[in-house]
N, C-alpha and C positions, 0 to 999 in steps of 0.2 A: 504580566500577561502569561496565562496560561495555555499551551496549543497540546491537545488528545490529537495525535497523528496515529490513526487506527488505519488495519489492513481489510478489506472486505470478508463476509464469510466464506466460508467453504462451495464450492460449484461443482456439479461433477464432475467436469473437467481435471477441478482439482485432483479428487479422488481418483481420476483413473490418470492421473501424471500427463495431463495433457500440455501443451503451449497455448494458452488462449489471447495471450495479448490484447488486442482492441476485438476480438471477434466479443459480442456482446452474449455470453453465457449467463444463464440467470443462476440465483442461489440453490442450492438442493436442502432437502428440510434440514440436513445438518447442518447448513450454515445459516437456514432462516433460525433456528432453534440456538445456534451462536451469536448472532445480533441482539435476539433478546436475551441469554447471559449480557452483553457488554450493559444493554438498557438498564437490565436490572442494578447491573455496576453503578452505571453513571446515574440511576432516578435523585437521586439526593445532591446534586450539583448542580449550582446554577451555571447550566449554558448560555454563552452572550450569542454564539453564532455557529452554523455549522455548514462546512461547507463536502461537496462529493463531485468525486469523479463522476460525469456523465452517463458510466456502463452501469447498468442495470443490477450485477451485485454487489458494486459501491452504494448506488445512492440507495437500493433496498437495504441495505444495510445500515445507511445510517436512520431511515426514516424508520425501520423496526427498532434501531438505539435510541432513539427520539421520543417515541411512542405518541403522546400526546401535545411534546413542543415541535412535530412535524413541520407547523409554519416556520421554523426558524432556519431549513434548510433552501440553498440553493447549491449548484452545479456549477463547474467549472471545467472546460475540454481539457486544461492545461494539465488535467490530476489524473487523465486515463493512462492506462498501462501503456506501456516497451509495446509499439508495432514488434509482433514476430515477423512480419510479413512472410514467406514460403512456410514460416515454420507452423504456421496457426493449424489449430488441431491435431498436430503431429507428436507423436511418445516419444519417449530421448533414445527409445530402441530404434526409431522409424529415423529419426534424425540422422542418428549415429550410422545407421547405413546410406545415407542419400550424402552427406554434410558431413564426414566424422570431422575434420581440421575447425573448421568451425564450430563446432561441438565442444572442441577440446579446449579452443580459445576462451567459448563461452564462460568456460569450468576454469581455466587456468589463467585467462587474459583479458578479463570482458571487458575493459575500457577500450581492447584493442575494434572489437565485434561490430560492425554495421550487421544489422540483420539482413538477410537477403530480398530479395522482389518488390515489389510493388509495397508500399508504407510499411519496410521495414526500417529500423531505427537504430543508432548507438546508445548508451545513456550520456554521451553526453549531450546530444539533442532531447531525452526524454527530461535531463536538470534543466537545459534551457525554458522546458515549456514551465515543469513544475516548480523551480522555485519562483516565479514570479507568480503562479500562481496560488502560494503561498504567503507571499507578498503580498498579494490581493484582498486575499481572505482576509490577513490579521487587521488590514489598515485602517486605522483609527481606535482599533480596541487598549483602552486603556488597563494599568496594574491590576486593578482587580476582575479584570473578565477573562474567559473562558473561551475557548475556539474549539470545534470538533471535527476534525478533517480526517476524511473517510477514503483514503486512495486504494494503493495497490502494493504489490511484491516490489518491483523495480523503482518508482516512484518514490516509496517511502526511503527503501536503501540507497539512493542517492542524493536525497532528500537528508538522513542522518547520517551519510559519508562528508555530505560538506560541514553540519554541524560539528562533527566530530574531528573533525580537520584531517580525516584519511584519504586516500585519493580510492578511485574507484576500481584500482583493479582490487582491494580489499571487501569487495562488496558481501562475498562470500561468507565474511567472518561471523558475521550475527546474523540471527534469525528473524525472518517476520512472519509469522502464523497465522493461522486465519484469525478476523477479528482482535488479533494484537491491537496493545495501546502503549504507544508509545506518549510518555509523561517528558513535552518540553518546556520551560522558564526563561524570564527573561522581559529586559526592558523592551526591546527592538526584535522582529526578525532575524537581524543580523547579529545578535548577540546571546540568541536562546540557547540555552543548558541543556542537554540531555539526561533525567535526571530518572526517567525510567524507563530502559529496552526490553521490548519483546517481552510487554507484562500479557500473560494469559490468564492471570487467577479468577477471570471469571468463570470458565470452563476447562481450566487444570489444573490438577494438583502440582506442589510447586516441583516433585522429581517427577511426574508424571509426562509424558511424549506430547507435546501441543503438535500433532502432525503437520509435515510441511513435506509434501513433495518435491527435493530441490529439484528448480529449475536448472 
């Protein structure tokens, strides 16, 4: 079994370093024009099935990676992004003076970090929703099929922190960019390979900056 764990495109949001968490921001043409780089990537593969976070520049992103196997995608709650909760919309300048200890933990401690207010999150509540709904997705697809899951920034990283056998305050260590694909293998869910991180060669050169506003 094969699982493409891809990050959404680019939103404005992104671009101006915003927290957007569950607020549902759509894609900006740079990141609809990154989806179809991934489609272009992936047209010559046979996908078994694809699944997307709910927010709007997941599943547009996967359904513009799709192009014409469209029907093949459904949604899943369990793949939406880290509730910021207080933090939603806010720049890490804006953060950093309302929150800075929190800020800092984020950057230095995240496994420590419940997010603040109303449907803010830890990640380890955001692995609980997402690896089962991983689980979900792959279930039943046999060795030679294909999976295309289309989530987020936090989801995916904690998603390839338990792969990887790291614990989560290392979440920082590797990158997820917009439209990233991550390449996993493997008999079982629970036994899938990491076998390609934070691939962007659809839309950058291999020294070239795949921009990532750290969160």
């Amino acid at each position: 079994m094969r699982v493409l764990l891809a990050r959404h495109g680019e939103t404005p949001w992104n671009a101006e370093g915003r927290y957007q968490g569950q607020e549902d921001i759509p894609l900006s043409p740079v990141g609809e024009g990154q989806a179809r780089a991934l489609g272009d990537r992936l047209r010559a593969l046979g996908i078994t099935r694809a699944v997307a976070s709910p927010l709007s520049r997941a599943r547009t992103t996967a359904a513009l990676a799709l192009g014409e196997r469209g029907d093949l995608l459904t949604t899943d709650a369990g793949l939406m992004e880290i509730g910021h909760g207080e933090w939603e919309g806010l720049l890490a300048s804006e953060i950093h003076e309302r929150d800075p200890e929190r800020l800092k933990a984020w950057r230095e401690a995240p496994e420590t970090v419940q997010m603040p207010g109303e449907g803010g999150e830890s990640l380890q509540q955001v692995f609980d929703r997402a690896w089962p709904a991983l689980v979900r997705a792959a279930e039943g697809l046999g060795p030679e099929d294909t999976l295309l899951v289309v989530a987020h920034d936090a989801v995916n990283r904690v998603i390839l922190c338990h792969l990887l056998g790291i614990p989560f305050r290392r979440l920082w260590t590797f990158r997820q960019a917009p439209t990233t694909l991550n390449l996993l293998e493997g008999d079982r869910v629970d036994t899938l390979d990491v076998v390609r991180l934070n691939d962007c060669g659809h839309h950058t050169d291999l020294f070239g900056e795949a921009v990532h506003r750290a969160l």
